[in-house]
Every structure is written in C-alpha cells, then in structure tokens.
C-alpha positions in Angstrom: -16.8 -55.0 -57.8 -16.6 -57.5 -60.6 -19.9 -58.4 -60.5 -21.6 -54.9 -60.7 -19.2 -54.0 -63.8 -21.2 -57.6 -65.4 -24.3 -55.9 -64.1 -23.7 -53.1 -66.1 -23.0 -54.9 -69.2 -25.6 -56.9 -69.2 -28.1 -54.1 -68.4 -26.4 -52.5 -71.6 -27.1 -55.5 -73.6 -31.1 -55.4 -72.1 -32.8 -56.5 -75.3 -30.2 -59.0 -76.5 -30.9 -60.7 -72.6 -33.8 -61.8 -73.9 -32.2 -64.8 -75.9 -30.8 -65.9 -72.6 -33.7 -65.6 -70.5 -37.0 -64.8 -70.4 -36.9 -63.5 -67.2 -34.7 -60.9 -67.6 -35.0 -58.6 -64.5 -34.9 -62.0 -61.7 -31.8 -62.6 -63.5 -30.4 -59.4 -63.5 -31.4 -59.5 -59.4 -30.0 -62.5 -58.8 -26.7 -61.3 -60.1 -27.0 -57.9 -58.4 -27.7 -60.2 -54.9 -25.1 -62.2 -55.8 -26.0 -65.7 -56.7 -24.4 -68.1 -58.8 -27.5 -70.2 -60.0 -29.3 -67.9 -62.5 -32.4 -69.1 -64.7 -30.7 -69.5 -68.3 -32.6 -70.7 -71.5 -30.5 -73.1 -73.7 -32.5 -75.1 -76.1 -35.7 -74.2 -75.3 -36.0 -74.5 -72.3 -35.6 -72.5 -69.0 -33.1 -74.1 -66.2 -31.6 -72.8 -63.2 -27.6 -73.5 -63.6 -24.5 -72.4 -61.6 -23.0 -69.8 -64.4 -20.0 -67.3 -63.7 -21.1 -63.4 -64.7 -18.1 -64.0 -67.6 -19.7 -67.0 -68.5 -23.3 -65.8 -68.8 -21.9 -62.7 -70.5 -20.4 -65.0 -73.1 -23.3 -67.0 -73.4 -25.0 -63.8 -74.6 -22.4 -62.7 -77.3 -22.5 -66.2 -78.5 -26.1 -66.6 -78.9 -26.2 -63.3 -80.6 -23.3 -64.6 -83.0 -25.3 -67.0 -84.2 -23.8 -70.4 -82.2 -26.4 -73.1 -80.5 -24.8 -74.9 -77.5 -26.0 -78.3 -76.1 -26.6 -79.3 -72.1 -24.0 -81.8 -71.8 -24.7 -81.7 -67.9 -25.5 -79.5 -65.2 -22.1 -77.1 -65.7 -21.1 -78.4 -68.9 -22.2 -77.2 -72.5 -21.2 -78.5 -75.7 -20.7 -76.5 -79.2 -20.5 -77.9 -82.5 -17.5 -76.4 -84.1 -17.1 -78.6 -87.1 -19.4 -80.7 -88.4 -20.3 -83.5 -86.2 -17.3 -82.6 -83.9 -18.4 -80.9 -80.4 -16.4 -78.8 -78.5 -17.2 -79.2 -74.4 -17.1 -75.9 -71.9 -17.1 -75.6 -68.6 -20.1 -73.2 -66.9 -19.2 -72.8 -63.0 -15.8 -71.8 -62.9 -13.4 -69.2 -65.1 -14.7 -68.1 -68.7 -14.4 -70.9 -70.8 -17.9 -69.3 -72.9 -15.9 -65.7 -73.0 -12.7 -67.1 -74.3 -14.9 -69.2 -76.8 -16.3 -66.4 -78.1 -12.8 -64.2 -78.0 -11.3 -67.3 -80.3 -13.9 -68.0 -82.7 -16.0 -65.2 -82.6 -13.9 -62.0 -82.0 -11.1 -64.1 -83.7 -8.7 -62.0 -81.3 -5.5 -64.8 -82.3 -6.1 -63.4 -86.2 -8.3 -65.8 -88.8 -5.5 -68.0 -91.1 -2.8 -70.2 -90.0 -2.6 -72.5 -92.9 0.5 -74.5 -93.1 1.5 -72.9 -89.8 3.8 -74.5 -86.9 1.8 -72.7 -83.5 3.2 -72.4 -80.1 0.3 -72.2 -77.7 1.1 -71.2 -74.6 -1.5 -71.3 -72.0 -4.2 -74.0 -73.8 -6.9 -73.5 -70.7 -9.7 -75.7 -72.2 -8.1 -76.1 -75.8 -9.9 -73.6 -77.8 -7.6 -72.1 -79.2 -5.1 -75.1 -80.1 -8.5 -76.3 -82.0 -9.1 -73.0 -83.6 -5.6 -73.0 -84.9 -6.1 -76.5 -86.8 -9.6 -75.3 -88.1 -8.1 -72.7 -89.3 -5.1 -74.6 -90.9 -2.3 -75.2 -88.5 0.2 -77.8 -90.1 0.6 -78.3 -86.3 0.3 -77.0 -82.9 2.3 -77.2 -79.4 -0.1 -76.6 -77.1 0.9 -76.6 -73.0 -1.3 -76.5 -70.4 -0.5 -76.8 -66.7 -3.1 -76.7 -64.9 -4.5 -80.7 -64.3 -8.6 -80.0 -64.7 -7.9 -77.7 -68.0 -5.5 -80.0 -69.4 -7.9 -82.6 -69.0 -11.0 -81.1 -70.4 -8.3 -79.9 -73.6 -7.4 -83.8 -73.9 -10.8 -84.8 -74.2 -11.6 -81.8 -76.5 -9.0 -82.2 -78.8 -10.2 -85.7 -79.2 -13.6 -85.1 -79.3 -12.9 -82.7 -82.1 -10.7 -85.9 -84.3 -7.5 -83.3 -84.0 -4.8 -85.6 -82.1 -2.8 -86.0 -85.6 -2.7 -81.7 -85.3 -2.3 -80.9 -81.9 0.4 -81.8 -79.6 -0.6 -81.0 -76.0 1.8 -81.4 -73.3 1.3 -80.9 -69.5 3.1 -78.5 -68.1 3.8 -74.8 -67.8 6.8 -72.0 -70.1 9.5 -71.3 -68.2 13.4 -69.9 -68.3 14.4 -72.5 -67.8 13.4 -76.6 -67.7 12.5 -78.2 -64.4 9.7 -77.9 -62.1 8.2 -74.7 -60.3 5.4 -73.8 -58.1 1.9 -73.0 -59.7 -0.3 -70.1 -58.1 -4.4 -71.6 -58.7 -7.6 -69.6 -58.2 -9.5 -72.7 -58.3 -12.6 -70.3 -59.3 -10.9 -68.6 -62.4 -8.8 -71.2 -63.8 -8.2 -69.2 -66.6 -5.7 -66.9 -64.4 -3.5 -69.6 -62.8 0.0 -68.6 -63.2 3.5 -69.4 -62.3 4.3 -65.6 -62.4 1.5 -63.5 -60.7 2.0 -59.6 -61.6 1.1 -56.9 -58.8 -2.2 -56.6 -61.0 -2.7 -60.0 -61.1 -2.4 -60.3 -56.8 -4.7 -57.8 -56.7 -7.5 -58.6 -58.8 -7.6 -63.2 -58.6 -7.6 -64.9 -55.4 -5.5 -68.1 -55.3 -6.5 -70.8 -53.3 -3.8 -73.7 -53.9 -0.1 -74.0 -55.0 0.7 -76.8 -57.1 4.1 -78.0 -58.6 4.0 -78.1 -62.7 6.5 -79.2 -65.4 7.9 -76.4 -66.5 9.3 -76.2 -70.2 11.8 -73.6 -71.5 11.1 -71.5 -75.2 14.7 -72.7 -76.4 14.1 -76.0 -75.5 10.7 -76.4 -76.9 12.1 -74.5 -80.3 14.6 -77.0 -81.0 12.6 -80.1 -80.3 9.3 -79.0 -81.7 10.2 -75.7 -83.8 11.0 -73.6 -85.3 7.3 -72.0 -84.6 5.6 -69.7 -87.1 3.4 -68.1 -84.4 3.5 -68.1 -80.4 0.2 -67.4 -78.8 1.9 -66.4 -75.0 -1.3 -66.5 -72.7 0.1 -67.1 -69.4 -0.9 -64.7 -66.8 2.3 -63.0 -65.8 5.2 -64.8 -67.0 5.3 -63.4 -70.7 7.8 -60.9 -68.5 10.1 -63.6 -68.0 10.3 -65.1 -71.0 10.4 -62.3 -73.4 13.4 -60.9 -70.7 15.3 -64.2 -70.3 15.3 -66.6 -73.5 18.0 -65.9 -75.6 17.9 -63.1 -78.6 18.3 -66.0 -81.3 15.2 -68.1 -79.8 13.3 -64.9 -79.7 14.1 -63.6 -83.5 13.8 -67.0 -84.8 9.7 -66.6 -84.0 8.7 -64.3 -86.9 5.2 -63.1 -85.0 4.0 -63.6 -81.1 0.4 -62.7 -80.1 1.4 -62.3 -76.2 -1.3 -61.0 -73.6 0.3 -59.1 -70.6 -1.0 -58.0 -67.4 1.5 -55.1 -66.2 2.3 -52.3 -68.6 3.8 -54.0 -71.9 6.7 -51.2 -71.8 9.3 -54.1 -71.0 8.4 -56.4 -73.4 8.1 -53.8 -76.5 11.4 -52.1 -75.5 13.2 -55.9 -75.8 11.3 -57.0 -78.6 11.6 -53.8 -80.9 15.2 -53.7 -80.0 15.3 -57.7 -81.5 13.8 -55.9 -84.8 10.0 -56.1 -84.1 7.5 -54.3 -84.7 4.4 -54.0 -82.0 1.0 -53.1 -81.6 -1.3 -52.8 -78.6 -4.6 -54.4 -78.8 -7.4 -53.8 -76.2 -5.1 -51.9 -73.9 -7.2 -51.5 -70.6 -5.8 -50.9 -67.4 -2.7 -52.7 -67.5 -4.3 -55.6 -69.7 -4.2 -56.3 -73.0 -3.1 -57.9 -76.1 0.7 -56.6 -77.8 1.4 -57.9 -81.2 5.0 -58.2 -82.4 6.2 -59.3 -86.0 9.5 -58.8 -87.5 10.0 -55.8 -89.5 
C-alpha cells in the first residue's frame, strides 16, 4: 500500500523527477513492480542503487533544496553539512534522506538552540543531535538504542568534529532504569521501539527483539540536566513517559517537541494539566508532531 501512496507522490512531483533521473517513467515502473534497485543520478552520473521509496522521495526534496550528496558506496551517501564536515546516510533501509531533509530542510525540531542543553531522544543516524549543535546547542544528550544507528551516529558525530557537543549514549528512555526488550524492523530502523502502539503493529513489521539499556527521564535530568528542550522521537513510548515520570521531572523541561503515534489526547491532557501549552503539528492519521511549552 505504501509503495503506491510513494507512486503517487512522486508522479505528483513529475517534473522535479527529472533531477533524479533521467529516466523518469522506468523508474516510476520499477517502483510500481516493486523493485528496490532504481536508476538514480547523483553527481552526474546514472547508477542503479538499492533505494527505499522514503529515501528516493527524500532524495528529490533535497535535490530540489539545493543540497549535493556524494557516493560514499553502493548504499551510503555523504552530505556536506558544514564546511569540510560530511554527514553519511544510509540508502537501503529506513529514511535516513527523509529525516535529513525533515531536520535541516523542513527544520521540523524549530531553527535556534543557542546556548541550549537538548535531550534527544531517539538519535537514529544522528541528524538531529548534529543539527542541534549547528544550530547552537551548548550541549546535547543524545540516546540511541538501536546497535547499526548508534553506530553510523558515532561515526557521524565524529566525522562532523562535534564529540566536545554531543553526548551519545546507547541505550533506549524508559520509566524506569534497567534493561527491556527492543521490537526491530530491520527494514525501517527508524521505527524500532520498546513501546509499539496498535498503529505502529499494524503499519512496521518487526523481525528481531533485542535487549537495550534502558534510561529513565529523572535519572538522565539529574545527571545530565536540567534540559532546555526534549526532542521525544521514540515510536510509542512518549505514552509512557509523559504518563509515568514524575510532575517535577516533567515541569522542570520548559519545551518538548514529542512525535506520537496513537492519538496525542493522553499526553496533552497530562501535560496541559502540568501548565503547558500544546500544539499539533502534521496531525495525520494518528501521527504527528505535539508541541508543549510552559505557559
């Protein structure tokens, strides 16, 4: 189903297709058929690469926004997003080019964190940790539990000379500290979760269950806060949290960017009742982004 609501974008987007391809209607086939290597042009030249429909979809907004990756290798791209500092994506699996674009394009996370302390909850590849110190972060807590992301975010964040800005720790937000069992799609890495929602289950199909480090909001407030900002992108379990941390930990963040994937109801009932006030961004089905600041 997926696939033929990518179709229709991309059909929708049919003279901006042209900057990824030349061949425009044997890629469009090949997606409609279903096939996974698809004749891309990056840098000139025409190749046939294994791209996910959100990754080719990204590729397109981020050629039409101006930004020239690199073949690093066959499912790896590389962007320079500071001078001389490049910033390596993943082509095969999940939507590392969509989320790019989402972060530094769409700047979904807001544009100014200077002399901020960030929380970033669900790192994937380390985008957004990276955009936060662009963009001024005094510092940023980044976690990521799932091995290959954390990984690629390591290397990213050193690649991009920002180890002195960003702490990234392995391991997933909990209640409460200890160790839990991680629900991967090995395909969409970007919707691993410890907390799958009914949506969730119904939409990703996970493959493997892992156990993570789990880390608690209190405890990570008093050993790394207090935060300024907590980006909460973790697939399910901003229910949890937002429902069991306690009201002080909670008020003593003055704004949250949280993405939820059930209806937000819950979470703006508890927040506005901690003196918040919330917005709905891109509310779509169940999905979208709720913004909460105090009042």
């Amino acid at each position: 189903m997926m696939r033929y609501w990518y179709l229709l974008k991309l059909l929708w987007q049919w003279k901006a297709l042209k900057e990824v391809t030349p061949h425009r209607w044997k890629l469009l086939w090949k997606v409609f058929r279903g096939e996974s290597r698809l004749p891309v042009q990056i840098e000139g030249a025409l190749r046939e690469l294994s791209i996910t429909l959100p990754n080719l979809y990204g590729l397109l907004l981020l050629l039409r926004a101006g930004l020239k990756p690199q073949v690093e290798k066959s499912d790896e791209l590389r962007w320079e997003l500071a001078p001389g500092r490049f910033f390596h994506t993943r082509l095969a699996t999940g939507m590392d080019l969509m989320t790019l674009y989402e972060v530094f394009v769409r700047q979904d996370y807001g544009s100014d964190f200077s002399d901020k302390v960030v929380l970033d909850v669900g790192a994937y590849n380390g985008d957004s940790a990276v955009f936060f110190a662009l963009r001024g972060a005094k510092k940023v807590i980044a976690l990521e539990p799932y091995p290959p992301s954390y990984d690629l975010a390591k290397a990213n964040i050193t690649r991009m000379n920002l180890q002195d800005k960003i702490l990234l720790i392995h391991g997933a937000l909990g209640v409460q500290d200890g160790h839990e069992a991680f629900q991967v799609a090995s395909a969409e890495p970007d919707a691993n979760t410890l907390n799958p929602t009914p949506l969730t289950q119904k939409l990703i199909t996970f493959d493997q269950v892992i156990e993570v480090p789990v880390y608690s909001l209190e405890g990570l407030v008093k050993g790394y806060g207090p935060f300024d900002f907590v980006k909460l992108d973790c697939e399910g379990c901003e229910f949890a949290i937002v429902q069991g941390t306690p009201e002080a930990i909670l008020k003593s963040i003055p704004a949250w960017h949280i993405e939820y994937h059930a209806s937000p109801a819950p979470l703006e009932a508890r927040l506005r009742a901690l003196g918040f006030q919330t917005r709905r961004a891109m509310d779509r089905f169940g999905l979208g982004y709720l913004w909460a600041r105090k009042e």
